[in-house]
N, C-alpha and C positions, 0 to 999 in steps of 0.2 A: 504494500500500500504506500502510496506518499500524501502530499496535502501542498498546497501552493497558497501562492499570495494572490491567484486567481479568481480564488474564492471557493475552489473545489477539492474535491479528495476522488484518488482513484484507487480502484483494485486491479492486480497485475495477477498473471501466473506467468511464471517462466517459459520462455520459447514460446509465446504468444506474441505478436507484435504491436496491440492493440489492447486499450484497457476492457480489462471483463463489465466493470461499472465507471458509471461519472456519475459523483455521489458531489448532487447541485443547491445545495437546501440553505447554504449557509450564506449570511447579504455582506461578509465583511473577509477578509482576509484567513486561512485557518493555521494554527500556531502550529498546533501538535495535533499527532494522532497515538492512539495506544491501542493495542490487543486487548481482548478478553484474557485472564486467565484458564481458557476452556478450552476444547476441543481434543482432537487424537495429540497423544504426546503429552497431556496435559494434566494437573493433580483432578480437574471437572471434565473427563474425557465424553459423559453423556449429554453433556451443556452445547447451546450451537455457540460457534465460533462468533465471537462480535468485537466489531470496529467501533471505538469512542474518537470525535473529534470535536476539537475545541476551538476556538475563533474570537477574533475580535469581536466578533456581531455580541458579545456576553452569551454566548448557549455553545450548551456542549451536546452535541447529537449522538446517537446512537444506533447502528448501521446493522443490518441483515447480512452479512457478504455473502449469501448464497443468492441472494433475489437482489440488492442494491439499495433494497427500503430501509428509508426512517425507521425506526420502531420507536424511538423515544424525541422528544425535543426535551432539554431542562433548560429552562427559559430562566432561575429564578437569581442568577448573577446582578450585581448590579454593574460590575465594571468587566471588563474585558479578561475573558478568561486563557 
């Protein structure tokens, strides 16, 4: 995954040349992204794997990477997260 100062986050797989998602939800710049602590490999291996990103806009979203969907907005930031 990465995240730009375009205002978007993508998902990659390797030896694809094209992103799998373009994850478009956020109105400002996005800082960081993190993993879920979940999935194959992981201490919550029956948990789905989830993408959090966090942005100037103050909301940190929270991503499906199988489908590309929202699932979450946390809107309740007051400044830039």
């Amino acid at each position: 995954a990465s995240c730009s100062d375009d205002t978007t986050a993508k998902l990659w797989a390797l030896g694809q040349p094209k992103c799998l998602h373009d994850l478009r939800e956020h109105g400002k710049e996005i800082y960081t992204i993190r993993w879920s602590p979940t999935g194959t490999g992981s201490p919550n291996p029956n948990k789905k794997l989830v993408l959090a990103s966090a942005s100037f806009d103050s909301m940190v979203k929270l991503w499906d990477v199988e489908t590309g969907a929202c699932t979450h907005s946390l809107n309740r930031h007051d400044k830039k997260v």
